[in-house]
N, C-alpha and C positions, 0 to 999 in steps of 0.2 A: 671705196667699196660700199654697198649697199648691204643697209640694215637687213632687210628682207625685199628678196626681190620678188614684185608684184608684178611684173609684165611679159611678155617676150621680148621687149628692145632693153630690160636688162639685165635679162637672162644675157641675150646676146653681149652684150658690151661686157659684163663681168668675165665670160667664157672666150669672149674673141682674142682677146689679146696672148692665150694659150694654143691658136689654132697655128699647125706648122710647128711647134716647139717639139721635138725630140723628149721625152719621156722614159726615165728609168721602171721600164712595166715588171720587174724581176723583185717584187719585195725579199725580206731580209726575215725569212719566220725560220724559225726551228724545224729539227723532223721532226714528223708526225712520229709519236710512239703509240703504243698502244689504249694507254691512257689517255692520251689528246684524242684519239680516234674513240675511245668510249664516249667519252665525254660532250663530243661534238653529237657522235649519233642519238645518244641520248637528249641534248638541246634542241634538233630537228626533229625528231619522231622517228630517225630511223633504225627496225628491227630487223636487217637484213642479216642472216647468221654471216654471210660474208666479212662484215664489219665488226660482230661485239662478239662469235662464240670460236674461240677458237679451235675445238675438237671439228667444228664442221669445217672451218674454216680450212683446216690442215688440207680435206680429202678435196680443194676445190681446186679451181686451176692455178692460183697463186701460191700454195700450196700455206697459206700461214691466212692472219689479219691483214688484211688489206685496208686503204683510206679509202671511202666512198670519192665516186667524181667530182662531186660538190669542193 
């Protein structure tokens, strides 16, 4: 393995041997509650009442807190 890879040829050789291999893409997180979901949108910048208010959030199409897409 390389320290820090300074090139394209080991960038490639580090990553090639991973190419074709089958990958578990499904990680293992918790659900989102409504705290994970404040907490995030608050880290990112986002003030979408969808995501942190839920009196608005009730009257929307989800009808509750919803997780942003991110």
């Amino acid at each position: 393995m390389v320290d820090k890879i300074t090139s394209l040829e080991q960038l490639e050789a580090y990553y090639r041997p991973g190419l074709g291999v089958e990958q578990d893409l499904a990680p293992n997180y918790p659900n989102a509650d409504r705290t994970n979901i404040l907490v995030f949108c608050d880290a990112i910048g986002d003030n979408n009442p969808l995501f942190i208010n839920e009196g608005y959030a009730k009257k929307g199409p989800h009808r509750g807190i919803t997780a942003p897409p991110t």
